[in-house]
C-alpha positions in Angstrom: 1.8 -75.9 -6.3 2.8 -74.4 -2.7 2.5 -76.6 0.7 2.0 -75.1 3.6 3.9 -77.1 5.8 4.0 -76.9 9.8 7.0 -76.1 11.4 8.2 -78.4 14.4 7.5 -76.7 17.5 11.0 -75.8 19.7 11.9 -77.3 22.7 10.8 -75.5 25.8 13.6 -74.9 28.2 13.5 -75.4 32.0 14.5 -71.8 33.8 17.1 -72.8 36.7 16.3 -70.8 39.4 19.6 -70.0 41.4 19.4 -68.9 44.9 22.5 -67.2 46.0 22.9 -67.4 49.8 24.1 -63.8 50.0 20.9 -62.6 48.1 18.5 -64.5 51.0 20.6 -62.9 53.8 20.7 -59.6 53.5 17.8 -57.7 54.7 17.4 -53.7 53.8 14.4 -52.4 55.5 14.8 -48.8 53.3 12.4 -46.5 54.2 9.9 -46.4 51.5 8.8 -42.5 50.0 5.4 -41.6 50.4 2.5 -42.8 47.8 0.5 -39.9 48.0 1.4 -36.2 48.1 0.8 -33.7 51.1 -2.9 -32.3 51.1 -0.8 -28.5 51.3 1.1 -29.6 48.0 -1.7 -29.1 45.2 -3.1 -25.8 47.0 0.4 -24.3 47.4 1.3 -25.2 43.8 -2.1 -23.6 42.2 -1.9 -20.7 44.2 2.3 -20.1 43.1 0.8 -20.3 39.2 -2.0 -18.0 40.2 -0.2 -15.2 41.8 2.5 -15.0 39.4 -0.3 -15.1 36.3 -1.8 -12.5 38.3 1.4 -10.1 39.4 2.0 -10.4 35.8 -1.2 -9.0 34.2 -1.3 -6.3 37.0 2.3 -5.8 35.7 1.3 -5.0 32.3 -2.2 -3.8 32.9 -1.2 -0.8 34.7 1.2 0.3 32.3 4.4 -1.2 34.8 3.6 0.8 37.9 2.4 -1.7 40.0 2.2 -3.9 41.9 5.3 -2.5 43.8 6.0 1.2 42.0 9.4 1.8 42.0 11.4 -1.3 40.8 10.3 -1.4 37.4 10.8 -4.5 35.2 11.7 -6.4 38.3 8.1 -7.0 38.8 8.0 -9.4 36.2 11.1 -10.9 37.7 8.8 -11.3 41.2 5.4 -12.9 38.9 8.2 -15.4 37.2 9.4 -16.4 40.9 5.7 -17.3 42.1 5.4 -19.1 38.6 8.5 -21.2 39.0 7.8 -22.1 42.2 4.8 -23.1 41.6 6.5 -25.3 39.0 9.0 -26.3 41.5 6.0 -27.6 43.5 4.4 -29.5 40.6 7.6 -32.0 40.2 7.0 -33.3 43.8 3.3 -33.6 43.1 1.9 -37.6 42.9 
């Protein structure tokens, strides 16, 4: 035969609260960040993703000519910048 026996229910402890008088003096009025982003932030960062999605196909669609003729591969280079800072951009977005 098994019981099934209750177990004694612990004590509860009393938290002591400890006020430490160097805790209630000191005042840091720290300037908080902001909650929201700036209304420029979003547009700025979709528009960086854009450009550089776009350089690049224009890169590649044209057989690396343009968008600037003359520098070659450093086109992508350019399309990759606009990308990361658009990425950049993104970190700071709330």
């Amino acid at each position: 035969m098994v019981y099934l026996s209750c177990m004694p229910k612990s004590k509860l402890r009393k938290k002591v609260i400890e006020k430490h008088t160097h805790e209630a003096q000191v005042v840091v009025d720290a300037p908080h960040a902001p909650l929201e982003s700036p209304k420029w932030l979003a547009p700025t960062m979709v528009a960086g993703f854009l450009i550089g999605l776009f350089w690049i196909v224009v890169f590649y669609v044209t057989q690396t000519r343009y968008p600037i003729p003359g520098i070659g591969a450093w086109n992508m280079i350019v399309g990759f910048s606009f990308i990361g800072v658009g990425f950049s951009l993104a970190t700071r977005w709330r």
